[in-house]
C-alpha positions, 0 to 999 in steps of 0.5 A: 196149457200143454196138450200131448197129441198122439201123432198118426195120420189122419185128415184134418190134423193140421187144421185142428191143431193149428187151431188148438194152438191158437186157443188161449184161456185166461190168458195161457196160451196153448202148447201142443207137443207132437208124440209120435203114436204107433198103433194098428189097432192093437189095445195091449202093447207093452213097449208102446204102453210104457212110452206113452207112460214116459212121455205123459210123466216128462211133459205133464199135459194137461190132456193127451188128444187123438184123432178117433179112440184108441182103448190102450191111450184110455188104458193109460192115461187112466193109470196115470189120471191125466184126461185122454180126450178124442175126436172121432171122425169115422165110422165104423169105429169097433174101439167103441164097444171096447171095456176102456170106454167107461174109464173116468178119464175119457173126454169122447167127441163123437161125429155122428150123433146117432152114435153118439144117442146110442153110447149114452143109452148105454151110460157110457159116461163122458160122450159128447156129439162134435161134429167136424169142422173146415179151416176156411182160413187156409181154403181161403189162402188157397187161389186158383190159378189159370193152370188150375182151372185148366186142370180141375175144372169140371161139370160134375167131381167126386172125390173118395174111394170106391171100394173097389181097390181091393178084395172086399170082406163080402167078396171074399165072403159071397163065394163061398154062401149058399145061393139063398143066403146070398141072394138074401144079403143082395135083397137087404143091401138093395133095401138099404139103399132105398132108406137113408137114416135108418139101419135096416139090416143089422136087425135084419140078421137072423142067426142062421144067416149070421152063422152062414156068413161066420161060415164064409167069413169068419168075424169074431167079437173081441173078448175085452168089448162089447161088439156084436157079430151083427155089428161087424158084419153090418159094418164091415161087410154090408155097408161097406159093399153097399156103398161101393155098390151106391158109388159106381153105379150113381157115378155110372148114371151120370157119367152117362149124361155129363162128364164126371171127374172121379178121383179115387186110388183105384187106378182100374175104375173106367166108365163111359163119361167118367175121367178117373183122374186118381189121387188128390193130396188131402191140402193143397190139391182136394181144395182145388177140385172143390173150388173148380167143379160146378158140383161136387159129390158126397155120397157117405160110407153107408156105416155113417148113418147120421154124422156130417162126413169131413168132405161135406165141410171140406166141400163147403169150407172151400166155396164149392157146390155139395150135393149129397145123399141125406145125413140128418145132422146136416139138417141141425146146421144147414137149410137144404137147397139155401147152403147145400142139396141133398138127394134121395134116389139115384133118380132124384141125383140126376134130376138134380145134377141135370137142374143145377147145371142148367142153373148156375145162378141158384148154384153159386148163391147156394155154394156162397150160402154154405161157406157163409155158414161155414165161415161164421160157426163151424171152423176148427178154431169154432170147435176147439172152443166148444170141445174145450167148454166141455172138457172143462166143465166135466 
């Protein structure tokens, strides 16, 4: 079986396709043929159309495959009748409200189980909740060496942007809004942050704050898709600031208390009891941090509403301690407080940073609990079984 990988760069690939190499059915074993794809976004290009139309007629996969959905792969592999199957990781994902989503040809695994119920009230055909997996294979490979400990050891770690890195939509954006406007905005997000699970401001969107924001910043729907002003603005403005919001303020309390690492591309961040020790290379230096820190931080993108994010997996994969802000999926696989902790207020954070540091014993049981069941049925080589009981059963 041939599979054409349309090649961008995106976490996790190497794990998974190492995996898909692996996968045999009936005795075929799998070839995966790398096709370099150029795409920022775009959902027509003719030169890149037409290449991608000559490689499929060349190679003759049995399916191309991406990391997140792209709507001119689907227009494409539509045209040439060849299943186009993706894996999306991240959220917020506009390429989902785009026409090419109903295309027969479509296999659409999806992160987020939330996201997934919403397309499917929708009758979007073919679209299947996956939730993402560690190569606990190559976490186990990875040893810490003396100079490691020396190094990434730490009481409390995170690792992930803050959103702080450049000028974000609302920033750009809150200049210019009248004061009740914008003070109507902050009372939402201060809201939001309050209720994990439940999107409380895209409802909250009357028409005369979205024509304010539309005013200030100016988002407009895509012509060929489904998405709404609501849906831009919630995503990519609100949550996005709430969790840049979520993020600095949660590392600020604790690094009042214990001495946090942070590591993050802004290279300004600076906070009492904070390390910012800047960027990890995803393979061979994010494991490490995992492995050498008594805690390790998730705290979701707030567009991520109920899929597990890939370092959570990442975290556990590699044998560390996850505390984390809830996310129900986490709730279909794992056991809060037997393979991972959860918190529920920056309050609840610090009662828990502050108990689990003081209890190494339950820690390192729970941290052993979580790779366990990482180990035992949600690897990369776990999901290219199941994604490809799907494909080919549809």
């Amino acid at each position: 079986m041939k599979v054409l990988y349309l090649d961008k760069d995106s976490f996790c690939a190497e794990d998974f396709l190492e995996a898909l190499s692996r996968y045999e059915r009936r005795g075929e074993k799998t070839e995966v043929v790398r096709w370099r794809f150029e795409n920022q976004g775009e959902r027509e290009n003719t030169a890149v159309e037409k290449a991608l139309t000559d490689a499929i007629r060349k190679e003759k996969p049995a399916f191309l495959f991406s990391f997140n959905y792209y709507p001119l792969a689907s227009t494409v592999a539509n045209r040439e009748k060849v299943l186009y199957v993706s894996w999306v990781y991240d959220n917020p994902q506009s390429a989902l409200y785009s026409y090419t989503m109903i295309n027969a040809y479509n296999r659409v695994f999806l992160f987020d189980s939330g996201m997934t119920a919403e397309l499917q009230r929708n009758a979007i055909p073919h679209v299947y909740y996956l939730p993402l997996a560690a190569s606990v294979q190559r976490l186990d490979e990875l040893k810490v060496s003396a100079a490691d400990h020396q190094k990434y050891d730490a009481e409390v770690s995170f690792v992930g942007s803050l959103y702080t890195e450049e000028h974000t939509f609302f920033d750009r954006m809150a200049g210019k809004l009248d004061p009740e406007t914008k003070g109507y905005l902050w009372g939402l997000m201060r809201a939001q942050q309050q209720v994990y699970g439940v999107d409380l401001m895209r409802p909250a969107l009357r028409s005369d704050v979205l024509d304010a924001m539309f005013s200030a910043l100016p988002l407009q729907p895509r012509g060929d898709s489904v998405e709404t002003k609501e849906y831009l603005y919630d995503d990519y403005v609100l949550s996005r600031k709430l969790t840049s919001v979520e993020r600095t303020e949660y590392l600020a309390a604790i690094g009042e208390k214990h001495p946090i690492s942070v590591y993050t591309k802004d290279a300004g961040f600076s906070v009492n009891g904070i390390t910012n020790k800047g960027m990890v290379m995803y393979y061979t230096e994010m494991p490490l941090v995992f492995k050498c820190s008594k805690i390790n931080l998730n705290i979701s993108l707030r567009s991520i509403r109920d899929g597990i994010p890939l370092r959570c997996f990442d975290i556990m994969g590699a044998g560390g301690f996850l505390l984390t802000n809830f996310q129900s999926d986490l709730l279909r696989f794992f056991e809060p407080d037997k393979d991972f902790v959860y918190f529920e207020s920056e309050a609840d954070l610090l009662a828990k940073v502050d108990y689990y540091l003081a209890h190494p014993e339950e820690r390192e049981a729970i941290a052993r609990n979580g790779y366990n069941k990482i180990r035992d049925g949600h690897t990369f080589d776990h999901r290219v079984h199941e994604m490809m009981e799907i494909i080919t059963a549809s």
